[in-house]
PDB file with SEQRES, HELIX, SHEET and CRYST1 records, atoms N, CA, C and O in Angstrom:
SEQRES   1 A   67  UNK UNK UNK UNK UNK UNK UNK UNK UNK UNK UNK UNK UNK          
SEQRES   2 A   67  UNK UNK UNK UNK UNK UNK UNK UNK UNK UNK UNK UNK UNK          
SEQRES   3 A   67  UNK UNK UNK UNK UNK UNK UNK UNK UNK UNK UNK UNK UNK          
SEQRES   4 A   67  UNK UNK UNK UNK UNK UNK UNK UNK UNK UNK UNK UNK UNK          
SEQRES   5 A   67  UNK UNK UNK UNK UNK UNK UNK UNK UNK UNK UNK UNK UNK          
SEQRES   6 A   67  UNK UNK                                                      
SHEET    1 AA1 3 UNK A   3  UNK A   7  0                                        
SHEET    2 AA1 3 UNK A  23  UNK A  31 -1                                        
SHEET    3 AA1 3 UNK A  37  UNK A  38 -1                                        
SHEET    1 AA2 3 UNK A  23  UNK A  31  0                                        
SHEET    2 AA2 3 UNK A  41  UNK A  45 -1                                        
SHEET    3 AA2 3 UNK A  52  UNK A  53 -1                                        
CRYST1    1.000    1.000    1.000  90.00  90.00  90.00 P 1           1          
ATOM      1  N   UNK A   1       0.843  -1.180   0.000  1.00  0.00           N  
ATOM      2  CA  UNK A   1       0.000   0.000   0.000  1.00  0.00           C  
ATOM      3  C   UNK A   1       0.890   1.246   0.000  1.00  0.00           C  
ATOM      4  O   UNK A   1       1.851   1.238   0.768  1.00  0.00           O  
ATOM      5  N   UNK A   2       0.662   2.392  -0.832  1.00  0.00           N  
ATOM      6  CA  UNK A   2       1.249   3.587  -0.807  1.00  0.00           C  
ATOM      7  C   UNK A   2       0.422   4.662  -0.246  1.00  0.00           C  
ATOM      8  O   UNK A   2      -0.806   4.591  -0.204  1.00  0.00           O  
ATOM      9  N   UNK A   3       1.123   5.681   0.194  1.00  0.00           N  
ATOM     10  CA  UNK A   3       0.065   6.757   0.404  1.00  0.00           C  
ATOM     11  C   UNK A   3       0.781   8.018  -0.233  1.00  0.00           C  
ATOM     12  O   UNK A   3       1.917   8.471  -0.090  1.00  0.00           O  
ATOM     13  N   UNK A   4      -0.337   8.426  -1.010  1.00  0.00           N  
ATOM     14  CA  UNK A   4       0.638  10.168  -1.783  1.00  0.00           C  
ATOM     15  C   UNK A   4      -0.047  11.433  -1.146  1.00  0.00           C  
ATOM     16  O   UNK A   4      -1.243  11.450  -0.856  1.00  0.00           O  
ATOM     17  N   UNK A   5       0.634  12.271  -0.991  1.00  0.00           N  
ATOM     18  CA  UNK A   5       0.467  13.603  -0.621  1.00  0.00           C  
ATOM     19  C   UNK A   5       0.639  14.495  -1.575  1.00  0.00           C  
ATOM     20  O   UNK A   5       1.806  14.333  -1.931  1.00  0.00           O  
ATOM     21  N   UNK A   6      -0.028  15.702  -2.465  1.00  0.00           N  
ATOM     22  CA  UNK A   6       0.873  17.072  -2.889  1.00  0.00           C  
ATOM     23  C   UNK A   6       0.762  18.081  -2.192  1.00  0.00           C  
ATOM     24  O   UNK A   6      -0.143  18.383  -1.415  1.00  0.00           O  
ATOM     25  N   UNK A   7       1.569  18.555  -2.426  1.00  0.00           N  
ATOM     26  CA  UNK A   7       2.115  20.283  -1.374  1.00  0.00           C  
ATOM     27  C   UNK A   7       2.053  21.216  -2.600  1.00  0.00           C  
ATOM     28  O   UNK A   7       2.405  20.800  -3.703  1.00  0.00           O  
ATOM     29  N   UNK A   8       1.692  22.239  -2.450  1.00  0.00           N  
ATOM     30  CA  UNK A   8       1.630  23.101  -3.572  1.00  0.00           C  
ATOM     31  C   UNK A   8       3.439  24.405  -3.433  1.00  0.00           C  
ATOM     32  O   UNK A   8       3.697  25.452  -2.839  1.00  0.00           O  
ATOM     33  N   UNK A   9       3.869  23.871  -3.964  1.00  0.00           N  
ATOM     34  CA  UNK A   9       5.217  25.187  -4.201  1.00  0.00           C  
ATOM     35  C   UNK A   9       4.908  26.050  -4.681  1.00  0.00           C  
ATOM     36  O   UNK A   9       4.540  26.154  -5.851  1.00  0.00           O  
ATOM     37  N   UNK A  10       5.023  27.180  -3.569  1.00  0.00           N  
ATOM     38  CA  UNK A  10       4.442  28.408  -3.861  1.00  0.00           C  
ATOM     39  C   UNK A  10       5.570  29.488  -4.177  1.00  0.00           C  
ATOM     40  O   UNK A  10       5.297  30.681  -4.042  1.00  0.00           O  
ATOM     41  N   UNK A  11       6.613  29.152  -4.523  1.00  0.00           N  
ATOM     42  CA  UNK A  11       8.073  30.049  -5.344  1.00  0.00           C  
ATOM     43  C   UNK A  11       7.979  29.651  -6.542  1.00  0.00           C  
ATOM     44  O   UNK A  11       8.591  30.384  -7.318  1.00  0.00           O  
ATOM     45  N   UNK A  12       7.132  28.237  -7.315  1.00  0.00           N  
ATOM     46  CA  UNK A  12       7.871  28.140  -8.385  1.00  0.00           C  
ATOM     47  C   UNK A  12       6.877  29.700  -9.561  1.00  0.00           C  
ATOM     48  O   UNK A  12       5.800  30.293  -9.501  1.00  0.00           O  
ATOM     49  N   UNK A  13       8.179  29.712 -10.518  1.00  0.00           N  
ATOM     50  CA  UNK A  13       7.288  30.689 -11.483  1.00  0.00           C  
ATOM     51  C   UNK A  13       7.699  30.026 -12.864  1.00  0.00           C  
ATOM     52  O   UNK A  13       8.256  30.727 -13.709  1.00  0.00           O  
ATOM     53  N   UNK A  14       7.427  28.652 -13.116  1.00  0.00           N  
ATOM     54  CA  UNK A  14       7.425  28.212 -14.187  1.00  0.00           C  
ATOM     55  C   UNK A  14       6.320  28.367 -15.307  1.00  0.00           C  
ATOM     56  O   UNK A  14       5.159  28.484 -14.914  1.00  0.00           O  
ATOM     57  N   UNK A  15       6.552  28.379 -16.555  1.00  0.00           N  
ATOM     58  CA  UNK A  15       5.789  28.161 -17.482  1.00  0.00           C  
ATOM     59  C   UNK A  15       5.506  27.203 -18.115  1.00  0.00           C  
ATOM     60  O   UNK A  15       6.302  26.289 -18.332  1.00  0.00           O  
ATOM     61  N   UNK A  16       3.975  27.248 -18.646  1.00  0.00           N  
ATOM     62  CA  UNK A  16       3.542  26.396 -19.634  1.00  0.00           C  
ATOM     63  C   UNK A  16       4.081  25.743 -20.648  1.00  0.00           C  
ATOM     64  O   UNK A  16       4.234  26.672 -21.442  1.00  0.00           O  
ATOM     65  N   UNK A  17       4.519  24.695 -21.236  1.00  0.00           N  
ATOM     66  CA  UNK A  17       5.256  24.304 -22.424  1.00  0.00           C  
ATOM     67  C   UNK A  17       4.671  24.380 -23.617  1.00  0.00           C  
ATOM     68  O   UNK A  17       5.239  24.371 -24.710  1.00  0.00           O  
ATOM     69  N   UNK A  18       3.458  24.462 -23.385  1.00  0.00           N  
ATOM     70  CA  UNK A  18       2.490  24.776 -25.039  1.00  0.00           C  
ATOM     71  C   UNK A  18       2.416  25.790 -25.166  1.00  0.00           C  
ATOM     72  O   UNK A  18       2.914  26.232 -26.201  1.00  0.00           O  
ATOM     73  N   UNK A  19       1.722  26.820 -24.156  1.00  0.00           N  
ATOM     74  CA  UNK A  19       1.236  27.823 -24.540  1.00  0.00           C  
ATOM     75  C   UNK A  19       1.624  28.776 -23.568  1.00  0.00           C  
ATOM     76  O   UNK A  19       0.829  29.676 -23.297  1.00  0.00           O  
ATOM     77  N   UNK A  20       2.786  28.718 -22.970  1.00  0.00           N  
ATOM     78  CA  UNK A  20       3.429  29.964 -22.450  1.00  0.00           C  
ATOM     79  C   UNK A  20       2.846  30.516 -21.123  1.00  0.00           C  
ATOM     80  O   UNK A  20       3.376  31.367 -20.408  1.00  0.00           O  
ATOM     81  N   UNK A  21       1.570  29.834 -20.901  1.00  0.00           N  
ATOM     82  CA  UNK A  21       1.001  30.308 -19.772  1.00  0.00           C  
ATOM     83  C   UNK A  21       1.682  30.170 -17.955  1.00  0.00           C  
ATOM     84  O   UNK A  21       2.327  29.172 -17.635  1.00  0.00           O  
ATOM     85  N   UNK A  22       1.455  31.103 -17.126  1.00  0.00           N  
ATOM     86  CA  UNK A  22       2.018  30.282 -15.793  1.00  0.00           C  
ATOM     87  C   UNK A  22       1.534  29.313 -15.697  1.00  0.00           C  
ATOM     88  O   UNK A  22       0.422  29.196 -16.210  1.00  0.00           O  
ATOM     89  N   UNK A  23       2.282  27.883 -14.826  1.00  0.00           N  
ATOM     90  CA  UNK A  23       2.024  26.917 -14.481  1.00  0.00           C  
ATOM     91  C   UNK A  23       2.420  26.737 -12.861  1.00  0.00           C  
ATOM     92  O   UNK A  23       3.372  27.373 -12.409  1.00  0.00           O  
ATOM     93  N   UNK A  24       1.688  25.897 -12.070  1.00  0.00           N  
ATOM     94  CA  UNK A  24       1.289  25.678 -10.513  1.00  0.00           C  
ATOM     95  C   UNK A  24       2.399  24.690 -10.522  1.00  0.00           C  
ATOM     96  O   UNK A  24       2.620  24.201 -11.630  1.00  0.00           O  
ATOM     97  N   UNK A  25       3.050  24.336  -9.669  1.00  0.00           N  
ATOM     98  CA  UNK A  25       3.447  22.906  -9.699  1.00  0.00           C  
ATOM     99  C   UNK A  25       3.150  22.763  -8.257  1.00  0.00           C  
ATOM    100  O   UNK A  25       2.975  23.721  -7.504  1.00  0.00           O  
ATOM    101  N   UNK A  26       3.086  21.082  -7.790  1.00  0.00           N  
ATOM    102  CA  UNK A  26       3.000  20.396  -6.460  1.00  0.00           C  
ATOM    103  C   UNK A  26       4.356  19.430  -6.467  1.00  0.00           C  
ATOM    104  O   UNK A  26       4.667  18.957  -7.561  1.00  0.00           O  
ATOM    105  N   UNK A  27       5.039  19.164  -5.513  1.00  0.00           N  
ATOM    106  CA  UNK A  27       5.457  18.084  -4.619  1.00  0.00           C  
ATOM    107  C   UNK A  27       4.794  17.112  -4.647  1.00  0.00           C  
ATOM    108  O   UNK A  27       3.894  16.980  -3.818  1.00  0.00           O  
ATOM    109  N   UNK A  28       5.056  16.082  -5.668  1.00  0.00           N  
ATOM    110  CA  UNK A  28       3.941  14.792  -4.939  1.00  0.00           C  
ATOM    111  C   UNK A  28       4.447  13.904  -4.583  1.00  0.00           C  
ATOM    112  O   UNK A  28       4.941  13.368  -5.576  1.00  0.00           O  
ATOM    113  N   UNK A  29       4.733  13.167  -3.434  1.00  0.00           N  
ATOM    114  CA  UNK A  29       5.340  12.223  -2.501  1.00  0.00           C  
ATOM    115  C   UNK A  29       4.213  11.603  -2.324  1.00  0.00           C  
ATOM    116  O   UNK A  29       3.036  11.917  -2.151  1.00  0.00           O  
ATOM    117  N   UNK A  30       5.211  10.071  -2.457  1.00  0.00           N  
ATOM    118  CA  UNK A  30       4.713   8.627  -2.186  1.00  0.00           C  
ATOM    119  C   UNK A  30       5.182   8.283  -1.160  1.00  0.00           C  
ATOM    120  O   UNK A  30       6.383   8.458  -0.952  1.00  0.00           O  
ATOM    121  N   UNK A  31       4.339   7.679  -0.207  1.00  0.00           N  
ATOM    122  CA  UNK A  31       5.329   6.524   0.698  1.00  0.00           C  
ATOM    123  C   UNK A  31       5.092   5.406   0.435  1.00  0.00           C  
ATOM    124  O   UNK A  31       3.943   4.965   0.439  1.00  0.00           O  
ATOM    125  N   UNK A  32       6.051   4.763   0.172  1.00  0.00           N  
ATOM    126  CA  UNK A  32       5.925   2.717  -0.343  1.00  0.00           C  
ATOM    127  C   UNK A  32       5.797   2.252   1.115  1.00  0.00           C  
ATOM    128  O   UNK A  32       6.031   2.797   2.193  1.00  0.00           O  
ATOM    129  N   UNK A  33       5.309   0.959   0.723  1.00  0.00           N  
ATOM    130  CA  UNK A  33       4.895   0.147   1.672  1.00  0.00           C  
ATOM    131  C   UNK A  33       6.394   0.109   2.582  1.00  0.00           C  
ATOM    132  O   UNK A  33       6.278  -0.020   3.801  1.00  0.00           O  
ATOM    133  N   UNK A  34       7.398   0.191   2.155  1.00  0.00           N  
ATOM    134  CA  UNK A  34       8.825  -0.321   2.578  1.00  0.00           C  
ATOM    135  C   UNK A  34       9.293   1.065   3.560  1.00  0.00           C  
ATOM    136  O   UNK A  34      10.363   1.335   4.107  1.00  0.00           O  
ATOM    137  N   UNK A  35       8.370   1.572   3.522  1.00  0.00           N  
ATOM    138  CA  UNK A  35       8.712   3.084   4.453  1.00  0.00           C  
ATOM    139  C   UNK A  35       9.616   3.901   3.747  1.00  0.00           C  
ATOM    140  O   UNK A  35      10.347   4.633   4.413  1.00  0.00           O  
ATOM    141  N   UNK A  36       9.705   3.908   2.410  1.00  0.00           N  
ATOM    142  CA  UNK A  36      10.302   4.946   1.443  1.00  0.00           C  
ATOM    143  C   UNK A  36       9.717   5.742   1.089  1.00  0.00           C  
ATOM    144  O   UNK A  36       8.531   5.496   0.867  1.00  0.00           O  
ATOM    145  N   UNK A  37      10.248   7.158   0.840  1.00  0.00           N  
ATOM    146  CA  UNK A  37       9.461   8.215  -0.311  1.00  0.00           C  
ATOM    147  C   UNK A  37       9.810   8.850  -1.575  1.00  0.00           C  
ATOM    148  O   UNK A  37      10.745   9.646  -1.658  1.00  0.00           O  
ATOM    149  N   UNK A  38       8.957   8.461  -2.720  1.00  0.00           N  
ATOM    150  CA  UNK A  38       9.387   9.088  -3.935  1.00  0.00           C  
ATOM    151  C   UNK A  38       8.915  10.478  -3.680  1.00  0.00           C  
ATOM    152  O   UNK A  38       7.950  10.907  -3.046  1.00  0.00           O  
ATOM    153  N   UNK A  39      10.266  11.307  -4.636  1.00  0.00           N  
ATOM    154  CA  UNK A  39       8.976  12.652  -4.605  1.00  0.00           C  
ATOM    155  C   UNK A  39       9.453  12.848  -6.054  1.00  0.00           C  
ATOM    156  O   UNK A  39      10.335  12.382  -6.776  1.00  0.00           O  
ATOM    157  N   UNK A  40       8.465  13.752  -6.147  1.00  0.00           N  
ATOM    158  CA  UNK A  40       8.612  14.502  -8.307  1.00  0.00           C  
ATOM    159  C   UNK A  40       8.065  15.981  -7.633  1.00  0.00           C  
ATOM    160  O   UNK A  40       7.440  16.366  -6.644  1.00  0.00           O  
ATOM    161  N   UNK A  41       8.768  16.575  -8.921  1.00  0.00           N  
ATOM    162  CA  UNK A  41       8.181  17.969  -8.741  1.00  0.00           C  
ATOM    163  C   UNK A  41       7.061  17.648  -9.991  1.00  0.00           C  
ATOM    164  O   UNK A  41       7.415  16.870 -10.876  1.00  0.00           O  
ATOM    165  N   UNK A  42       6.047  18.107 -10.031  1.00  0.00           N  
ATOM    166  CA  UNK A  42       5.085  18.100 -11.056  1.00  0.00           C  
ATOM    167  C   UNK A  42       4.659  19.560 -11.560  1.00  0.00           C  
ATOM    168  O   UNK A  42       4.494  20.278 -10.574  1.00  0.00           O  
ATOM    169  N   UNK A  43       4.413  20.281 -12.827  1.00  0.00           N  
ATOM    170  CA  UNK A  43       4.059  21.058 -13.029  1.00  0.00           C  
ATOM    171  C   UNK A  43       3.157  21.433 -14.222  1.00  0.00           C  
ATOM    172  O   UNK A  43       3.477  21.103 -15.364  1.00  0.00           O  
ATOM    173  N   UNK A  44       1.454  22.473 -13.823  1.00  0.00           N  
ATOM    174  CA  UNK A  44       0.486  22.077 -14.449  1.00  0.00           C  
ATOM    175  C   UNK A  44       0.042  23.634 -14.856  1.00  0.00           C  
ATOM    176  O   UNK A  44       0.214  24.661 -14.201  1.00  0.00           O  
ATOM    177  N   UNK A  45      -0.454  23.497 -15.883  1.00  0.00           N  
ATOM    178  CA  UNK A  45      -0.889  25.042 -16.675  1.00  0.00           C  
ATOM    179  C   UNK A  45      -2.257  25.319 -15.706  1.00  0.00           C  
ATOM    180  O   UNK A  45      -3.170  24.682 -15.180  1.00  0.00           O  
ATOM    181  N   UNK A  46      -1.829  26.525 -15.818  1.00  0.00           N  
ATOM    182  CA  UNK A  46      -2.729  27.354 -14.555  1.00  0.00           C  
ATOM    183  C   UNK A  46      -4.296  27.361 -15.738  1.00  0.00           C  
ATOM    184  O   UNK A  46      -5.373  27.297 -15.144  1.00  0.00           O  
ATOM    185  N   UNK A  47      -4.336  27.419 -16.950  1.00  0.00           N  
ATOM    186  CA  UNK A  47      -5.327  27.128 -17.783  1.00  0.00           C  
ATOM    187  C   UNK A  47      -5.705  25.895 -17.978  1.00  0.00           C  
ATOM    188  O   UNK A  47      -5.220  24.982 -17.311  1.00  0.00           O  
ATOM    189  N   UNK A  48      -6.573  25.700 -18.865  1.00  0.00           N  
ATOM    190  CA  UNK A  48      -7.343  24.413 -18.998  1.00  0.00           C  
ATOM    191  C   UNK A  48      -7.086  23.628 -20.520  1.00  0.00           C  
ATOM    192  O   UNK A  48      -7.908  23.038 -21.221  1.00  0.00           O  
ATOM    193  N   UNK A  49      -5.271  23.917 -20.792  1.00  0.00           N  
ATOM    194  CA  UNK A  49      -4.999  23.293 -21.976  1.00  0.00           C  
ATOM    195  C   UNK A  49      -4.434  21.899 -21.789  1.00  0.00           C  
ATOM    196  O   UNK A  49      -4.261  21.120 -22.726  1.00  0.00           O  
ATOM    197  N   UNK A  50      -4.215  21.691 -20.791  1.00  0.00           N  
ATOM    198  CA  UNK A  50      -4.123  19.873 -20.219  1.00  0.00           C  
ATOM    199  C   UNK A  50      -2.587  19.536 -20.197  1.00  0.00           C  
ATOM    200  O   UNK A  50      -2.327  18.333 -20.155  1.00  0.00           O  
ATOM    201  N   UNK A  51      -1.311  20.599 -20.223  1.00  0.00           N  
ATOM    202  CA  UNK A  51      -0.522  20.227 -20.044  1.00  0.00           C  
ATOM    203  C   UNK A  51       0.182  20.081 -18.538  1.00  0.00           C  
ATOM    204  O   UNK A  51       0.010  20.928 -17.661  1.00  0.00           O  
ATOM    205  N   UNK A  52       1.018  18.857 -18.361  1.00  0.00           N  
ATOM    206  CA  UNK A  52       1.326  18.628 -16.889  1.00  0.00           C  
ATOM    207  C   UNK A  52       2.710  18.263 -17.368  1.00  0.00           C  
ATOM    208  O   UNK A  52       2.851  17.733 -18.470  1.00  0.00           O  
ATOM    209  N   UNK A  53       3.951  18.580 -16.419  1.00  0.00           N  
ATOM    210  CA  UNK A  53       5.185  17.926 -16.817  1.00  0.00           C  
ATOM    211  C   UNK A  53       5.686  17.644 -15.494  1.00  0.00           C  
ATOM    212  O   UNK A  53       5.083  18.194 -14.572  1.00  0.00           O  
ATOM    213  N   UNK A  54       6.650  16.913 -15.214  1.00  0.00           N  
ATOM    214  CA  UNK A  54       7.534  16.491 -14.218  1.00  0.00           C  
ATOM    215  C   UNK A  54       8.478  17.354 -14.843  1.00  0.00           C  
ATOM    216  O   UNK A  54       8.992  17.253 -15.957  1.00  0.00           O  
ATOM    217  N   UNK A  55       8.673  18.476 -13.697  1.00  0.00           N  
ATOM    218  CA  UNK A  55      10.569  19.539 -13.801  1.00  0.00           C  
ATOM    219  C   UNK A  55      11.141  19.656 -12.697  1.00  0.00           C  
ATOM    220  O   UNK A  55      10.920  19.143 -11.599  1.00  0.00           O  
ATOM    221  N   UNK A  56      12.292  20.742 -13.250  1.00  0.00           N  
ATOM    222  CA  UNK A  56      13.375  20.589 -12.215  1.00  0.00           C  
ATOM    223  C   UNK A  56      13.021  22.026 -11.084  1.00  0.00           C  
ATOM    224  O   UNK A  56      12.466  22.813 -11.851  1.00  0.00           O  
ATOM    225  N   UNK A  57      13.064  22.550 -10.010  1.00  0.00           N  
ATOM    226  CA  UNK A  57      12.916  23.457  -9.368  1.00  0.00           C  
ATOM    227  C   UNK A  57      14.142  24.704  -9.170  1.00  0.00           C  
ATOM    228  O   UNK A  57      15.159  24.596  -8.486  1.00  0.00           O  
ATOM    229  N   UNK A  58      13.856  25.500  -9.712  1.00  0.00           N  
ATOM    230  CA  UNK A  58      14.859  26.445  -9.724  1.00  0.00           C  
ATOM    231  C   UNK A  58      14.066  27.663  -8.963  1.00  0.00           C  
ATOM    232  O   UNK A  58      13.345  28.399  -9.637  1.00  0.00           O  
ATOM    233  N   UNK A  59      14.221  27.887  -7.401  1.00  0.00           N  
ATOM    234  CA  UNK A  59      13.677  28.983  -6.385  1.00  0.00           C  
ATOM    235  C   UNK A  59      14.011  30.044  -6.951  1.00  0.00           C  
ATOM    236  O   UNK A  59      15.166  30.152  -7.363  1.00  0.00           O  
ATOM    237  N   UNK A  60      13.234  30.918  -7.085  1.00  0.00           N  
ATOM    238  CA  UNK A  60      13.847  32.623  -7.114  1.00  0.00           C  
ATOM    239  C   UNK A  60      13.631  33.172  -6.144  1.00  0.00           C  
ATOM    240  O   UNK A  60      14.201  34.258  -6.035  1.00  0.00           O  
ATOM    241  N   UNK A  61      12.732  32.726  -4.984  1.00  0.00           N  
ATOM    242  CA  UNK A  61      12.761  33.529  -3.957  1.00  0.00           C  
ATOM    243  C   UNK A  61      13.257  32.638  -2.612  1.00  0.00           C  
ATOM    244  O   UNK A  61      13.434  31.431  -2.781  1.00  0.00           O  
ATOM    245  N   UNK A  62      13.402  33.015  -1.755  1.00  0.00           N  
ATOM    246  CA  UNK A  62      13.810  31.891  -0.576  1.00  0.00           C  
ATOM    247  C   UNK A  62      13.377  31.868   0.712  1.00  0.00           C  
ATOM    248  O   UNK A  62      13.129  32.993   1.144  1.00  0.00           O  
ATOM    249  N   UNK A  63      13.178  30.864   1.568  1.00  0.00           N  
ATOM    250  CA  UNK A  63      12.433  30.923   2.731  1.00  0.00           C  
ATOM    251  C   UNK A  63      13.170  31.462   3.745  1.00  0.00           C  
ATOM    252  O   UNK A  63      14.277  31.900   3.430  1.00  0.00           O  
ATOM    253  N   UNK A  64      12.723  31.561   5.231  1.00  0.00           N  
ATOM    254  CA  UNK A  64      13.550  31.644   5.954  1.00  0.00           C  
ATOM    255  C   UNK A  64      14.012  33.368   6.218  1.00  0.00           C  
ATOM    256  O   UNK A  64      13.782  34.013   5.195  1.00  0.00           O  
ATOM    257  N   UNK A  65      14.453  34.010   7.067  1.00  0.00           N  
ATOM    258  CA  UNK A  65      15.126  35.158   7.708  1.00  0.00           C  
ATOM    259  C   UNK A  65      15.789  36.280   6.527  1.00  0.00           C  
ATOM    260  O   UNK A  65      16.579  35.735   5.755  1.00  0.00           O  
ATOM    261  N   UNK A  66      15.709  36.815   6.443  1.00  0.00           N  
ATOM    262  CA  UNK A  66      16.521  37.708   5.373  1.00  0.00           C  
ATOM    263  C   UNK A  66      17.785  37.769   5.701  1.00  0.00           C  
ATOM    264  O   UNK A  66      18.071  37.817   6.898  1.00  0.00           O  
ATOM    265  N   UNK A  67      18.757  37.779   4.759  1.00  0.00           N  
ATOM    266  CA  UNK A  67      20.387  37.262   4.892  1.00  0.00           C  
ATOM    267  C   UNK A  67      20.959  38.723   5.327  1.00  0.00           C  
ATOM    268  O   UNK A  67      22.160  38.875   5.550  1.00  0.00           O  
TER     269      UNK A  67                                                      
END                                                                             
């Protein structure tokens, strides 16, 4: 049995691959039965043209205390 979670990343400012639009991405983590977790970054057009991709996360902004 697995159980998945998504978290919504709220730094990413990626785009759409079709149509240029912003896209949302989530964190989606699995836990396997074996007490492991996959995670993917997933990322989905904020419109309703049906594209979704697995990418890489590049922050522009950052959490935490100001440096």
């Amino acid at each position: 049995m697995t159980h998945t979670q998504a978290t919504e990343v709220l730094n990413y400012f990626g785009k759409c691959d079709n149509c240029q639009y912003p896209a949302t991405a989530f964190v989606v983590a699995q836990t396997l039965s074996n007490g492991s977790v996959a995670r993917e970054l997933i990322a989905i057009c904020a419109l309703p043209c049906g594209w979704q991709s697995a990418v890489h996360h590049t922050p522009m902004t950052t959490t935490g205390p100001p440096h």
